[in-house]
C-alpha positions as CSV (number, residue, x, y, z in Angstrom):
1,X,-13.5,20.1,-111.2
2,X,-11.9,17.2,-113.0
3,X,-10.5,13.9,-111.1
4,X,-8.7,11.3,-113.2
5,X,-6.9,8.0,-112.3
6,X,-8.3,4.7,-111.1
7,X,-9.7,5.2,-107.7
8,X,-9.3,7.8,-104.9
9,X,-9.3,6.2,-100.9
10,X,-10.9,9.4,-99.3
11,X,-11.9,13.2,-99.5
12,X,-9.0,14.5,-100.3
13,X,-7.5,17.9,-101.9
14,X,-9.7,17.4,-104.8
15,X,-12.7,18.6,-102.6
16,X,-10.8,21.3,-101.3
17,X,-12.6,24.3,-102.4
18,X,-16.5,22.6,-101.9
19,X,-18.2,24.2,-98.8
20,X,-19.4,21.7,-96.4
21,X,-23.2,21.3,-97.0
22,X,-22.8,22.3,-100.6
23,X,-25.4,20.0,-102.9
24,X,-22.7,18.2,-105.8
25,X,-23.4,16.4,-108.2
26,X,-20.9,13.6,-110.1
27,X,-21.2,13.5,-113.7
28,X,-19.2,13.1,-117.0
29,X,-19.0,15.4,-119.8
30,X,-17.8,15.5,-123.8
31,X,-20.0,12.1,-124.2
32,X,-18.4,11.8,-127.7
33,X,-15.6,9.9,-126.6
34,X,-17.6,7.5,-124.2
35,X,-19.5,6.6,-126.6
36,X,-18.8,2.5,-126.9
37,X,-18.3,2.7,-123.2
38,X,-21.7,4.4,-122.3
39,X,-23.4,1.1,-124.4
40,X,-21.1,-1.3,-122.1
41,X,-22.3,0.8,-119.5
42,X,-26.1,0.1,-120.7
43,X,-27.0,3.2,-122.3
44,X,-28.9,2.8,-125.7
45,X,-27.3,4.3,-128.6
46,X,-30.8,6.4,-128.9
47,X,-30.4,7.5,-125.2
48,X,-32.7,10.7,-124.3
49,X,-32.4,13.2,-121.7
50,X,-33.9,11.5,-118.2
51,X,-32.8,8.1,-119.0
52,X,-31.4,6.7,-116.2
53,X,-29.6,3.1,-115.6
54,X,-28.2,1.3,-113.1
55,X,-24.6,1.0,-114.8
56,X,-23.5,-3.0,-115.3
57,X,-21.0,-4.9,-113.4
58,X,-18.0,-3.9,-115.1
59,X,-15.6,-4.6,-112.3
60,X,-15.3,-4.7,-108.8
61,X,-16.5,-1.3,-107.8
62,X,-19.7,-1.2,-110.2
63,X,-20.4,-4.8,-109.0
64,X,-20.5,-3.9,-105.8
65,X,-22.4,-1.0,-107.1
66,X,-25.8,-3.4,-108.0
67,X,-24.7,-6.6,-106.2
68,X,-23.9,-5.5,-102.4
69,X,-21.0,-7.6,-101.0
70,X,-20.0,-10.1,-98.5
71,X,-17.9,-9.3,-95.2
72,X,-16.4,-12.1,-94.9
73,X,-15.3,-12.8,-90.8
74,X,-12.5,-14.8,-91.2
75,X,-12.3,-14.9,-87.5
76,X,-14.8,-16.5,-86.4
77,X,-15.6,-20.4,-87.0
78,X,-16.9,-21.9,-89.5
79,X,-20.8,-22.4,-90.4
80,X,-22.2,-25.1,-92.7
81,X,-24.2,-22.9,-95.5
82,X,-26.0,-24.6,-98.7
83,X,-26.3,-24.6,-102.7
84,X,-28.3,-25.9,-104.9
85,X,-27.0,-28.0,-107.7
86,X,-28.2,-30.5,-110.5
87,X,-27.8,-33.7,-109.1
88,X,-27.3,-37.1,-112.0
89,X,-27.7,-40.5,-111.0
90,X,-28.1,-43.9,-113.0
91,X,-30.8,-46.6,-111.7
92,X,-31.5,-49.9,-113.1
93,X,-35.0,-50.8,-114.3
94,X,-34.8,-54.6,-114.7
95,X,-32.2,-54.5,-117.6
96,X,-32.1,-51.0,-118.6
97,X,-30.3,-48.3,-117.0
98,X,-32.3,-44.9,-116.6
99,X,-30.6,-41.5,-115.9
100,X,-32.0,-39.4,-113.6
101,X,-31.9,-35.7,-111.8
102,X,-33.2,-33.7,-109.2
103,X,-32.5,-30.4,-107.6
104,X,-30.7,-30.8,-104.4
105,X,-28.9,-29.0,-101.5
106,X,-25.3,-29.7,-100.7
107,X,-24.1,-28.9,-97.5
108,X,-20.6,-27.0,-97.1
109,X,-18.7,-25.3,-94.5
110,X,-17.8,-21.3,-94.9
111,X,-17.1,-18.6,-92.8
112,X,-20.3,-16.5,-91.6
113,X,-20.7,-13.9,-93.6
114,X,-22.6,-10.3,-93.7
115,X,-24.3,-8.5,-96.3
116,X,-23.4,-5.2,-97.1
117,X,-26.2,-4.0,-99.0
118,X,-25.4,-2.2,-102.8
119,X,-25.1,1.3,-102.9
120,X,-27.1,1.6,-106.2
121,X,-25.8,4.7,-108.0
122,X,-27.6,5.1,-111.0
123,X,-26.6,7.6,-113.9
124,X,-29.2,9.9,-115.7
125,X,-28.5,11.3,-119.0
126,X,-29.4,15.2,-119.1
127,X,-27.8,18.5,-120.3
128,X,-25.4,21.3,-118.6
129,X,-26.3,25.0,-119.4
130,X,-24.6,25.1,-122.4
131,X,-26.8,22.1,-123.8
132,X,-24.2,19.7,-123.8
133,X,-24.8,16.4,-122.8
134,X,-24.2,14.9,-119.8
135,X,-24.1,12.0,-117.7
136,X,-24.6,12.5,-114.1
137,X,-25.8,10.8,-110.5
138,X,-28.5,12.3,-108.1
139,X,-27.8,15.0,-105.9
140,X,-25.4,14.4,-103.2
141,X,-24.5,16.1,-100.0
142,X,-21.3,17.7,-98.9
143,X,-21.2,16.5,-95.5
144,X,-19.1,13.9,-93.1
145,X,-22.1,11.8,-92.9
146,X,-21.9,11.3,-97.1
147,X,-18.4,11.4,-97.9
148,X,-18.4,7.3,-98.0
149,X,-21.2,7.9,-100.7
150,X,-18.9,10.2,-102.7
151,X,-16.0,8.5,-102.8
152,X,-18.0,5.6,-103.8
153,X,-19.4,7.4,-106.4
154,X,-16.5,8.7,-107.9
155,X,-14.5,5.3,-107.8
156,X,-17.9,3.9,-109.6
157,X,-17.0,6.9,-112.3
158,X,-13.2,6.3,-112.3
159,X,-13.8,2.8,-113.1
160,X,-15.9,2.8,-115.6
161,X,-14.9,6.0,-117.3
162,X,-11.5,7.1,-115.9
163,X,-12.7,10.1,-115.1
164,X,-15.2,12.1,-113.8
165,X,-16.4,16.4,-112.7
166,X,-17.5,17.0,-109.8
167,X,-20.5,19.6,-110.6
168,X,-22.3,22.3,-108.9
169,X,-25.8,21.0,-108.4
170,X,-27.6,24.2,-109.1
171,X,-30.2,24.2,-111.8
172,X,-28.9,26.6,-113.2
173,X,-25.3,24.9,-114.1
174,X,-27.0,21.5,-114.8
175,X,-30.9,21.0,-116.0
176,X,-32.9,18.1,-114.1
177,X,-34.7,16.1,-116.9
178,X,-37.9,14.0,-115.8
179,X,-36.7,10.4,-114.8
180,X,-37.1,7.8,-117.1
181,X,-35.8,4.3,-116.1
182,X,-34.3,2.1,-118.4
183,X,-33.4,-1.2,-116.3
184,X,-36.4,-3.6,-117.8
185,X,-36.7,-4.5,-121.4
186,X,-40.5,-6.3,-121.6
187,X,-40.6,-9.6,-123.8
188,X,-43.4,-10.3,-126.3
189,X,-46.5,-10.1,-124.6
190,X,-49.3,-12.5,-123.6
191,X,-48.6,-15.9,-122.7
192,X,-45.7,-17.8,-124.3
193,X,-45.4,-21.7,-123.8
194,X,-41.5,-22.4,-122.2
195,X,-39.5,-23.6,-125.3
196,X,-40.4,-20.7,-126.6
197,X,-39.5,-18.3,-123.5
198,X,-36.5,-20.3,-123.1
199,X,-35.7,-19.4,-126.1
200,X,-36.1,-15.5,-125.1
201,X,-34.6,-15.7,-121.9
202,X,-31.4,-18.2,-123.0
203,X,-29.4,-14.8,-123.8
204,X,-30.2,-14.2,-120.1
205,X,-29.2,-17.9,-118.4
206,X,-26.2,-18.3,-121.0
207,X,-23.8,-15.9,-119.6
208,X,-24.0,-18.1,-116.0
209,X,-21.8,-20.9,-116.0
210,X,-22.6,-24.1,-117.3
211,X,-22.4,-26.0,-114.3
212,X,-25.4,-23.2,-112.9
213,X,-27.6,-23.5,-116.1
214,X,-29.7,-26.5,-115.2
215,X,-30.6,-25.0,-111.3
216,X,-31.5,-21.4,-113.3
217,X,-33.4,-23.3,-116.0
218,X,-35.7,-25.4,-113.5
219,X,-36.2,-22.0,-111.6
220,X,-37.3,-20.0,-114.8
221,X,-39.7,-23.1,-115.7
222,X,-40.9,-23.9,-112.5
223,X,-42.3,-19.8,-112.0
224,X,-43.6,-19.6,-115.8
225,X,-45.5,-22.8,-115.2
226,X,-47.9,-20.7,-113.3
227,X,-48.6,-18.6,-116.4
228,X,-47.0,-15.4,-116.2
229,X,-49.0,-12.4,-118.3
230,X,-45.6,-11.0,-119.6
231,X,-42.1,-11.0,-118.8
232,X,-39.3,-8.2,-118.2
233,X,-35.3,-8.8,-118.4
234,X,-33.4,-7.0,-116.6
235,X,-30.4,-4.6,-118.6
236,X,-27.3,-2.8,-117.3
237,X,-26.7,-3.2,-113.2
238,X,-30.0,-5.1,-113.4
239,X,-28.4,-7.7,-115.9
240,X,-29.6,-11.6,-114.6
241,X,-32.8,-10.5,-112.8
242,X,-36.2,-11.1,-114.4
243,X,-39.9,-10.2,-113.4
244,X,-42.6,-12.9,-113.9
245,X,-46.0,-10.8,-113.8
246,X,-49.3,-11.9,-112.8
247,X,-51.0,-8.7,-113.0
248,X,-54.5,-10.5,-112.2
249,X,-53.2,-11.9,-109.1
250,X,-51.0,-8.8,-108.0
251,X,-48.0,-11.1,-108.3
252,X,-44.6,-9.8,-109.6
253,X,-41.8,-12.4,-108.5
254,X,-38.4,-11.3,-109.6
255,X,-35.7,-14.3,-110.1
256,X,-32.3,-14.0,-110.0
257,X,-29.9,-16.2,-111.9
258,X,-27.3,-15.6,-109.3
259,X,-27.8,-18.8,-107.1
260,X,-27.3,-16.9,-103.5
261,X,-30.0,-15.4,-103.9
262,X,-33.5,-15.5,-102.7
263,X,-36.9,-14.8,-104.7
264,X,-38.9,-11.7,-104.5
265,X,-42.5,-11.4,-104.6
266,X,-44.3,-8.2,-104.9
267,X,-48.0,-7.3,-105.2
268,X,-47.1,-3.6,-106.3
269,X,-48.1,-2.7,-110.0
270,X,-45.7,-3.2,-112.8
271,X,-44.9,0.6,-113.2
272,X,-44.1,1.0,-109.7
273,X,-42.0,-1.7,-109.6
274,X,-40.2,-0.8,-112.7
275,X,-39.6,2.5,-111.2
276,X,-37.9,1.3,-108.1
277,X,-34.0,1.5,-107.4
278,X,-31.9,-2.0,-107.2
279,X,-31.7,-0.8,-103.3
280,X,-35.2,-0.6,-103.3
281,X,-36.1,-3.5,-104.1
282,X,-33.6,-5.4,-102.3
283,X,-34.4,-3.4,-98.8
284,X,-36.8,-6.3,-97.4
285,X,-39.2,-4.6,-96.7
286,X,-41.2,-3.8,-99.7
287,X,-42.3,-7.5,-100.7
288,X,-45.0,-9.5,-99.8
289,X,-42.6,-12.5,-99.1
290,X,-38.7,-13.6,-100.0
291,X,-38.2,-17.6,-100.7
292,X,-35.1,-19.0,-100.1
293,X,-33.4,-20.9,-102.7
294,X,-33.4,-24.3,-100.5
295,X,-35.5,-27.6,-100.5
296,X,-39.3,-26.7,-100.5
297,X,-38.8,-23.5,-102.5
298,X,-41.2,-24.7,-105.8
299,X,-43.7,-25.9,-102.7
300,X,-43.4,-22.3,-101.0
301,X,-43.7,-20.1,-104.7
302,X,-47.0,-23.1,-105.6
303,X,-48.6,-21.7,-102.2
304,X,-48.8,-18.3,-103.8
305,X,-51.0,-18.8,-106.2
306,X,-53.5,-21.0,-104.6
């Protein structure tokens, strides 16, 4: 079954011939004409069957896809929240003037907020039947309980595609390729002194606006200063997250350049880690601790390693 367009609101005629409690699956087919998309998307040009990504931010629905969202209550008054910027200031010393920074908090007023945790769909390339190639999600449900999950998924589809089938989930109509993740690209390994891991990670920090750059910099510097073993980037719905590892320690902390957020430390192994989904790791309850971005965050991550 083929649905085209830009978005559908609800389960709707499209659906009309799936039995409830019928296992579906979304998926694209005749992957010959996505071709420049499905790289956008974060497949590799060399993409084998089981590879599976977390598809990018491409707009608001595959955003929301690997970021979560905000309910914003409007309603309700207003709460004084904090970021952290790169503060300049000029001092004298006797007849010279000295510039000088620091990382501080500034104080604003928003409305509360709640965080609607992301969905994270990911895509697995595999094969129909036939042997042609295909893109598709994991399993899903046809019940009430999921249709939310299903019309997500197909808006995720319709907006990075414009369209999407809607496929039997029988092995025998589509074959189920082991899993192989592709979200983390390792750097070089052993230890790397900063300019040169700046230098590695600057493709990373550069797409953040300028104004950020300088609080995602003293971040990045302030974790590799406790000599991380290797380093993994994040690619497609991953994009702006990277893992510091201290295997020796059972340390993985997982930075964000996306200033909301918090930091992540594990003590899982790498290849678990790597494994999990975006909603995995973000569930809160899998890490050995979360550090706010606020005042006393270098003090809290230093305490780790003592």
């Amino acid at each position: 079954m083929l649905i085209t367009g830009a978005r559908i609101r609800s389960i709707g005629r499209q659906f009309a011939s799936i039995v409830p409690g019928q296992e579906i699956a979304v998926g694209l087919t005749d992957l010959r004409r996505f071709a420049g998309r499905l790289t956008e998307v974060g497949f590799p040009d060399d993409a084998q069957d089981g590879d599976t990504i977390l598809p990018a931010a491409l707009g608001p629905i595959s955003r929301y896809n690997c970021d979560g969202k905000y309910l914003i209550h409007r309603d309700c008054p207003k709460e004084t929240a904090h970021r952290q910027v790169d503060w300049h200031w000029t001092e004298w010393h006797g007849p010279y003037e000295v510039e000088q920074s620091e990382i501080v908090d500034v104080p604003y007023q928003r409305y509360p907020r709640t965080f609607v945790p992301p969905p994270s769909v990911e895509m697995t390339m595999t094969r129909g039947a036939s042997g042609n190639r295909l893109i598709v999600t994991p399993i899903l449900n046809f019940i009430p309980q999921d249709h939310e999950r299903i019309v997500h998924v197909v808006n995720l589809f319709l907006e990075l595609f414009r369209e999407c089938m809607v496929l039997d989930a029988n092995l025998d109509s589509v074959y189920q390729p082991p899993i192989r993740r592709l979200n983390w690209t390792i750097l070089p390994q052993g230890r790397m002194p900063w300019a040169q891991l700046r230098g590695e990670l600057n493709p990373v920090v550069s797409r953040q606006p300028a104004g950020n750059r300088p609080v995602i910099w003293w971040r990045f510097e302030t974790v590799t200063a406790q000599g991380p073993e290797f380093v993994a980037v994040g690619q497609g719905g991953f994009a702006g997250y990277v893992v510091f590892a201290f295997p020796e320690r059972r340390l993985y902390v997982l930075e964000c350049t996306h200033l909301d957020n918090a930091t992540y430390v594990f003590e899982d192994d790498w290849e678990t880690l790597s494994q999990l989904t975006k909603a995995e790791i973000l569930a809160g309850h899998l890490q050995k601790a979360r550090l706010i971005h606020r005042k006393g965050w270098d003090r809290a991550l230093g305490a780790l390693f003592r």
